[in-house]
N, C-alpha and C positions, 0 to 999 in steps of 0.2 A: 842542727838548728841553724847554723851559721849561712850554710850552702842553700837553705829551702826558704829557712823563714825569717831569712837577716833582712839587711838593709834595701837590698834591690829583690823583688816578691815577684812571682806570677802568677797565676792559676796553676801551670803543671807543675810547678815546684812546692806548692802550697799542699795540693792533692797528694803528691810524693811523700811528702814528710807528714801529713797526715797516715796514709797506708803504712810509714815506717813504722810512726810511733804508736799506732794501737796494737801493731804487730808485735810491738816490743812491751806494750802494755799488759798486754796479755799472755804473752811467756810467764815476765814480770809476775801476774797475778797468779798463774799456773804454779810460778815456783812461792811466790808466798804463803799459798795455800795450804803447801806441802812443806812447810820448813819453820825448823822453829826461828822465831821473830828477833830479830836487833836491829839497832842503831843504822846500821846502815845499809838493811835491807829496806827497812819502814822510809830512808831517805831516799833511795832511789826509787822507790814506788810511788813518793809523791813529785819526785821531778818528773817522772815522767808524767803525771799527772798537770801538772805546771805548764809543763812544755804542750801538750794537747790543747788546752786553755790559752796560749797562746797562739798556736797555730790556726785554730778554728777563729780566735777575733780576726787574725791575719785575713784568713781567707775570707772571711764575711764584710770586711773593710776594704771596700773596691777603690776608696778616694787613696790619693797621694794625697800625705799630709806631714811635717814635722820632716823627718827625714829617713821615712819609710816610703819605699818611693816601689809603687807596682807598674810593671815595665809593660803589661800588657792592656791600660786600661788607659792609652794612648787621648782620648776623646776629657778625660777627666784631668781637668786642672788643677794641680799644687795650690793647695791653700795655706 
């Protein structure tokens, strides 16, 4: 999350860690399905769920704003 969807953002890093995390979403769900349930498999299946959720505002949020700052959307001004 840190590398993709930190402080400095772009589209191909955005896309990146999108493909990452549903790829790992869906292991994630592949092994839930098949296993019996705890504490801290029901936690990781919702961070990664958290983390998608953010990633997806990330990449639909073209403005630099606050101090999320996307490197590729040069024309768009810091507000």
């Amino acid at each position: 999350m840190w590398h993709y969807v930190g402080l400095a953002r772009s589209a191909r890093r955005l896309a990146r860690a999108l493909r990452d995390l549903n790829h790992l979403r869906q292991d994630i769900d592949d092994f839930y399905r098949a296993t019996r349930l705890n504490d801290a498999l029901i936690g990781l299946r919702h961070s990664v769920q958290a983390a998608l959720i953010v990633a997806e505002a990330a990449q639909h949020n073209r403005a630099s704003r606050g101090c999320h700052y996307r490197d590729d959307t040069k024309g768009t001004a810091p507000i």
